[in-house]
C-alpha positions in Angstrom: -12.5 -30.1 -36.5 -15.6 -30.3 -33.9 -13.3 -31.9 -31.2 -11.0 -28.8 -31.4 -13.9 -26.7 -31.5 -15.3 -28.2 -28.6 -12.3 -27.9 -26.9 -12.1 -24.3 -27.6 -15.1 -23.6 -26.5 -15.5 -25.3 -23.2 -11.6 -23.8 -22.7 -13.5 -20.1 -23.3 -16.7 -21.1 -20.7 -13.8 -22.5 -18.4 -11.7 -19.5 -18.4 -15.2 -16.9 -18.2 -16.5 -19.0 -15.0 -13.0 -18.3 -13.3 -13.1 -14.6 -13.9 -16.3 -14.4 -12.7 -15.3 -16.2 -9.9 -12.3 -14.1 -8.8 -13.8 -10.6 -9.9 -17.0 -11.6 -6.9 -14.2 -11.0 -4.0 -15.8 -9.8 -0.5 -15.6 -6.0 -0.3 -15.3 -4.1 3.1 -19.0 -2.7 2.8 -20.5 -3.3 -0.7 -19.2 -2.2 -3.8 -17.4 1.2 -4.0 -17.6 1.2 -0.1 -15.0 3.7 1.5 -12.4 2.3 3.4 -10.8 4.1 6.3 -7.0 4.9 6.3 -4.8 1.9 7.3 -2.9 4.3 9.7 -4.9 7.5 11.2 -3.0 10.3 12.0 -4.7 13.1 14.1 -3.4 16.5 14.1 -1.1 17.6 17.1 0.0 14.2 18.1 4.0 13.6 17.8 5.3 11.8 14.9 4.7 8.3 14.3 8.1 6.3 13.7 8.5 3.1 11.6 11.5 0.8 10.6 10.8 1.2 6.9 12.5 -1.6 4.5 12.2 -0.9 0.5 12.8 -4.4 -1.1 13.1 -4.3 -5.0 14.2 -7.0 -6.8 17.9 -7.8 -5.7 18.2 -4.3 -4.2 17.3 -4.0 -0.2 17.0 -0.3 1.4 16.4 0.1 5.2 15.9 2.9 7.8 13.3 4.8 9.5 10.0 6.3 8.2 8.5 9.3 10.6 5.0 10.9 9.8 3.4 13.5 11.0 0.0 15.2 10.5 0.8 19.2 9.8 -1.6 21.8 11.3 -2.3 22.8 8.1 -3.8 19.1 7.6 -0.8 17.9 5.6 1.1 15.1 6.0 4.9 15.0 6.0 6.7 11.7 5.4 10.0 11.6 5.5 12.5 8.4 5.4 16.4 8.3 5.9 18.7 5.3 6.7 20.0 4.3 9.5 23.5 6.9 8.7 21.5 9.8 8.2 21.1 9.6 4.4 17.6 11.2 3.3 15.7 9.2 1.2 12.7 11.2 0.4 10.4 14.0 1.7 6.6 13.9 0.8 4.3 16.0 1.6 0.7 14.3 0.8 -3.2 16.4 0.9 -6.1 15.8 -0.2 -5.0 16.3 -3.9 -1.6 17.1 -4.1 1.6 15.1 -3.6 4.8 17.4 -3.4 8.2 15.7 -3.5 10.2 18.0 -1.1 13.6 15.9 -1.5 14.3 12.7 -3.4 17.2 10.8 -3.8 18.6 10.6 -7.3 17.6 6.9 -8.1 14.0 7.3 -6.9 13.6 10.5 -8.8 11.7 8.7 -12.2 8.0 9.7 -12.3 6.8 5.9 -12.5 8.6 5.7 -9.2 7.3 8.9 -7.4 3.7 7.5 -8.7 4.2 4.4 -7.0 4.7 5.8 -3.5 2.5 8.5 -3.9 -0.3 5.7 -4.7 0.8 3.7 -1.4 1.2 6.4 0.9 -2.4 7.7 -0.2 -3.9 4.2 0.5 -2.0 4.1 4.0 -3.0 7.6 5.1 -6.1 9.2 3.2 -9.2 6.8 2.9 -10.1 5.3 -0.6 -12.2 3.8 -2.5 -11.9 0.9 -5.1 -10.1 -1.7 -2.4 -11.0 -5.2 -1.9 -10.6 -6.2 1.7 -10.4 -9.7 3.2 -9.5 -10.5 7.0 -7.7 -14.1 7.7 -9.3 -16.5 9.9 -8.0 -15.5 13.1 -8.4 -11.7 12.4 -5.1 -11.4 12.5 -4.2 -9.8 9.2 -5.9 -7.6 6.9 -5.6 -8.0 3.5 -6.4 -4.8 0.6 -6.1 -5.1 -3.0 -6.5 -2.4 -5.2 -5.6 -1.5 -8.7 -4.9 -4.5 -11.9 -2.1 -4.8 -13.6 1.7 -3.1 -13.1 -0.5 -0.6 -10.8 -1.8 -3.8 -8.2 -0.8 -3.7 -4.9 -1.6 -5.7 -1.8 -1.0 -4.1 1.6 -1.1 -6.7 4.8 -2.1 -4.9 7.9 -1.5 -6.7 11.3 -1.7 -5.5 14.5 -5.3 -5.3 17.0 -5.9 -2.1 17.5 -7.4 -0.2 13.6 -5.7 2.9 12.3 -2.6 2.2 14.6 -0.7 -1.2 13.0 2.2 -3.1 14.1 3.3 -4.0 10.8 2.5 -2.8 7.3 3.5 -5.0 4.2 2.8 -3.4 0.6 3.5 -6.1 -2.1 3.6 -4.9 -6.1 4.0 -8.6 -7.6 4.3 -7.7 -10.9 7.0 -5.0 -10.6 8.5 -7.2 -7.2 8.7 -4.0 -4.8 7.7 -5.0 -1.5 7.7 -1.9 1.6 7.8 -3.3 4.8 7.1 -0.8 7.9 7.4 -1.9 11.7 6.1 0.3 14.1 8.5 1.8 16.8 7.6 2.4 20.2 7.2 6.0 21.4 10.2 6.4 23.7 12.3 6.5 20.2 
């Protein structure tokens, strides 16, 4: 009877010490620091183009993701494939997501929620994100929300607010978005 309560207690003081470990990760600027958009759009420049690819689970989507900051400081996303197919239409402020066009399979509010989470962590600033750089500086690494809501977006590239490649991992729900910047003459 004391051995198993032993056990069970050093088990509990085991398991405590390694939340507190994990739950001290290094935050950008202290805690409930800002951080800046991982791609910054400012108004009047063309549209940004990326290679977007949705993976989720056994099913694989790919095409082209173009985003543009409005006049009216909105900003449009829109993604198609490669034929011409529409995927969706967003258009993302301050407060207010607006789901212009959808296609059928993505129209489930758990879905729209999803993207309308990532989009806001790629293009408005927010608060509540853990961010670690690897060892070269190569890659940085943001992690926000617990749960079926966690996602971890990879940002490399050198120069900030303007990425070469964006990947957004949800591992519980295994949805990864992959976007590749495209050069300008496209």
């Amino acid at each position: 009877m004391r051995r198993s309560l032993r056990f069970v207690s050093l088990t509990a003081l085991l398991f405590l010490w390694i939340q507190i470990q994990t739950s001290c990760s290094p935050r950008m600027s202290g805690e409930g620091s800002t951080v800046p958009p991982a791609i910054e759009l400012t108004q009047g420049e063309s549209s940004q183009k990326y290679n977007i690819q949705l993976d989720f689970m056994k099913h694989h989507m790919s095409g082209m993701l173009i985003v543009r900051r409005m006049p009216d400081n909105e900003i449009r996303i829109v993604a198609s494939t490669y034929f011409g197919l529409s995927l969706f239409d967003f258009s993302l402020r301050n407060d207010q997501f607006t789901v212009n066009s959808c296609i059928e399979p993505m129209k489930k509010e758990k879905v729209l929620k999803l993207l309308e989470m990532d989009f806001r962590r790629l293009f408005l600033s927010g608060k509540d994100t853990r961010v670690k750089a690897t060892k070269d500086s190569a890659t940085e690494k943001r992690t926000s929300g617990k749960g079926f809501g966690k996602s971890v977006v990879y940002i490399t590239g050198n120069t900030p607010g303007d990425p070469a490649q964006i990947k957004i991992k949800h591992p519980w729900i295994r949805l990864t978005i992959r976007l590749d910047k495209l050069s300008k003459e496209i």
